[in-house]
Rosetta silent file (secondary structure, phi, psi, omega in degrees, C-alpha in Angstrom):
SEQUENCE: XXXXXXXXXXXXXXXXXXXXXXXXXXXXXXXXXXXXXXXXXXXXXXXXXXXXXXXXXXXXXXXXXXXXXXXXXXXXXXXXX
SCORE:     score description
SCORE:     0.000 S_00000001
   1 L     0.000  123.329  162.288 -219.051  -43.249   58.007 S_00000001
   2 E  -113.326  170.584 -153.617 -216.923  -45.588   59.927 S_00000001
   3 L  -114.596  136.956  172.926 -213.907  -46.843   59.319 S_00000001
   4 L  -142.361  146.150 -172.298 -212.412  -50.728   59.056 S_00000001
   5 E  -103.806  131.940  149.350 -208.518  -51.836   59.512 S_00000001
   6 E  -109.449  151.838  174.619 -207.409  -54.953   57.727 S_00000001
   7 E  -119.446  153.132 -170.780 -204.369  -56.036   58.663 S_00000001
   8 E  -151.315  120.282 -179.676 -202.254  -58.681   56.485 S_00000001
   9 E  -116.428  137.892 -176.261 -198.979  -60.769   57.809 S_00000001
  10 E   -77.109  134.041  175.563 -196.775  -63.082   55.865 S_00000001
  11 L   -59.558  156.368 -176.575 -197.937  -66.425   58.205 S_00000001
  12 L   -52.328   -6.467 -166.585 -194.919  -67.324   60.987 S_00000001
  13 L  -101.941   -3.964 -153.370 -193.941  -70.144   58.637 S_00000001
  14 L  -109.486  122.443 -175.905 -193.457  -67.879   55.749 S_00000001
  15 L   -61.891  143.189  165.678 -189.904  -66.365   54.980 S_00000001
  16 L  -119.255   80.914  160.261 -190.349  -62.521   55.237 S_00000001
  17 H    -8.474  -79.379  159.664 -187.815  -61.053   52.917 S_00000001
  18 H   -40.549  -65.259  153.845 -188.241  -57.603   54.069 S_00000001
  19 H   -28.301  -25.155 -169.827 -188.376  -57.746   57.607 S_00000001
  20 H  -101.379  -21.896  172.915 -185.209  -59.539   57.644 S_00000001
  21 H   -49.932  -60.983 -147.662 -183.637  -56.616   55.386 S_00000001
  22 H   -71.608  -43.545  169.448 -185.017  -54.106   57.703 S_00000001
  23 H   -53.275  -44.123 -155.898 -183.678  -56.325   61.167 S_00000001
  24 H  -103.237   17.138 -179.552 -180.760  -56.325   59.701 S_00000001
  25 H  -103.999  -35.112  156.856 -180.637  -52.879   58.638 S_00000001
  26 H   -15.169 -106.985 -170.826 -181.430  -51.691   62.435 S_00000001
  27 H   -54.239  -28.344  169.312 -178.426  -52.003   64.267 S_00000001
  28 H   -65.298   49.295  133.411 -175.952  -50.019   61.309 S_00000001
  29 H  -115.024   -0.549 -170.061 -178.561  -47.188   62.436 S_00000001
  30 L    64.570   51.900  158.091 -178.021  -47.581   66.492 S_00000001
  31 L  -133.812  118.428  178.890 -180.868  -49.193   66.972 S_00000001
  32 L   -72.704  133.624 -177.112 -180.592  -52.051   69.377 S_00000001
  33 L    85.248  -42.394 -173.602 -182.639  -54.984   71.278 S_00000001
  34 L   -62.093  101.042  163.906 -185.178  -55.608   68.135 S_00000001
  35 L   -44.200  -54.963  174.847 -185.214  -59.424   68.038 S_00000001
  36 L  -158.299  177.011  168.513 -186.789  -59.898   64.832 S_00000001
  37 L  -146.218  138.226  151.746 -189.043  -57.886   62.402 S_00000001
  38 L  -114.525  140.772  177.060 -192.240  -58.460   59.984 S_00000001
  39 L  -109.111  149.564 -176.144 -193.454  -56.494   57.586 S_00000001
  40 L  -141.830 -141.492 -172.281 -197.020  -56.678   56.228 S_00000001
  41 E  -128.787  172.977  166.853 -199.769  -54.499   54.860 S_00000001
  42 E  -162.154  140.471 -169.413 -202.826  -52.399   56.357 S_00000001
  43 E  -129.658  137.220  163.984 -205.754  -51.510   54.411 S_00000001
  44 E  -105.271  144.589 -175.524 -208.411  -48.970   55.603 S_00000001
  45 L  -148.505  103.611 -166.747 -211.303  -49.096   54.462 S_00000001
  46 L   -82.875  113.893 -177.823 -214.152  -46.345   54.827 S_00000001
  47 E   -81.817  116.622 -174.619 -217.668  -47.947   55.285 S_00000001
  48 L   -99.509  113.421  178.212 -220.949  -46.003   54.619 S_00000001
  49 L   110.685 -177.069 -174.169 -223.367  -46.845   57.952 S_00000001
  50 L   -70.887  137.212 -179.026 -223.497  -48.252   60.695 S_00000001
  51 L   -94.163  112.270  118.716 -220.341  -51.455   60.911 S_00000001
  52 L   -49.110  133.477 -150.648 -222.535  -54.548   61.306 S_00000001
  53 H   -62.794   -3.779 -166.464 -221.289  -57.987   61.904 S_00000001
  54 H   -80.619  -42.617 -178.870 -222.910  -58.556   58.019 S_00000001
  55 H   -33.571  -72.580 -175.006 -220.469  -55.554   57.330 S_00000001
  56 H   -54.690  -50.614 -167.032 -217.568  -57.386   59.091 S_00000001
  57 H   -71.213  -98.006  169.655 -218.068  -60.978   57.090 S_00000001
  58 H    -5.206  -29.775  152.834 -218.009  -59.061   54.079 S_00000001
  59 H   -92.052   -8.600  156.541 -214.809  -57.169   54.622 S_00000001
  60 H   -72.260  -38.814  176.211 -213.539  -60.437   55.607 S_00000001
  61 H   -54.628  -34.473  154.832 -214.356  -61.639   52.039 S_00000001
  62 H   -25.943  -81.888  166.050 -212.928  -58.814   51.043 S_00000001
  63 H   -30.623  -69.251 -115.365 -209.398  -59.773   53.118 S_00000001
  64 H   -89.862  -14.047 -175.849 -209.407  -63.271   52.084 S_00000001
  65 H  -102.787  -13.542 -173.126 -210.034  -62.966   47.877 S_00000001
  66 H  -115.892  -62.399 -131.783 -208.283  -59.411   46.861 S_00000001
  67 H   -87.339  -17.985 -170.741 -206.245  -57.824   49.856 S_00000001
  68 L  -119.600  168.361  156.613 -204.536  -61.219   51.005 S_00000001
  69 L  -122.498  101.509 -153.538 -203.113  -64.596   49.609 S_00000001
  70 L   -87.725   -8.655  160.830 -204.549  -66.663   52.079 S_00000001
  71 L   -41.728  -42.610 -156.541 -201.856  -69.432   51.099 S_00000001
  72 L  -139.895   -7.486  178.669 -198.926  -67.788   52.522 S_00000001
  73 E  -131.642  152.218  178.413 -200.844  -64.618   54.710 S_00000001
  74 E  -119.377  153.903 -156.239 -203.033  -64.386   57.560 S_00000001
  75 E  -115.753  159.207  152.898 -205.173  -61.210   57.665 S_00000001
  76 E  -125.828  154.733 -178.329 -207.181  -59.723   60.914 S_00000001
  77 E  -122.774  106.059  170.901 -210.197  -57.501   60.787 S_00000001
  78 E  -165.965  175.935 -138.305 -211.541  -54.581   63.328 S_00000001
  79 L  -104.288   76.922  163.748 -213.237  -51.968   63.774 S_00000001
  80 L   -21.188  124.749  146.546 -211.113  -48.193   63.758 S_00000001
  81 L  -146.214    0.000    0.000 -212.636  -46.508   66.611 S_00000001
């Protein structure tokens, strides 16, 4: 069994609601220096076999029609090891 990480980000163009909640929740906790913040998602996803690049295009399809909205997020794909 291996293991596959997707990761999913509102694109740099895209207001991120949260993230700006959370920067601005930061310093009233005494935490300091954090420029900006985004928040996204991560998906794991445990894979029966060997992870094969047929594997990988297929967990991109995966990203780009359920776990993402490729309109307003950009997703990456690798390999937990």
């Amino acid at each position: 069994m291996a293991r596959v990480i997707v990761d999913v980000m509102p694109k740099p163009e895209i207001l991120d609601p949260q993230g700006k909640a959370v920067h601005g929740a930061l310093p009233r906790l005494g935490f300091d220096g954090v420029i900006d913040v985004r928040q996204g998602k991560r998906f794991e996803l445990e894979m029966d076999g060997e992870i094969t690049d047929a594997i990988l295009e297929e967990v991109a399809k995966i990203a780009e029609t359920l776990l993402s909205n490729p309109v307003i997020e950009d997703y990456t794909v690798k390999v937990d090891v």
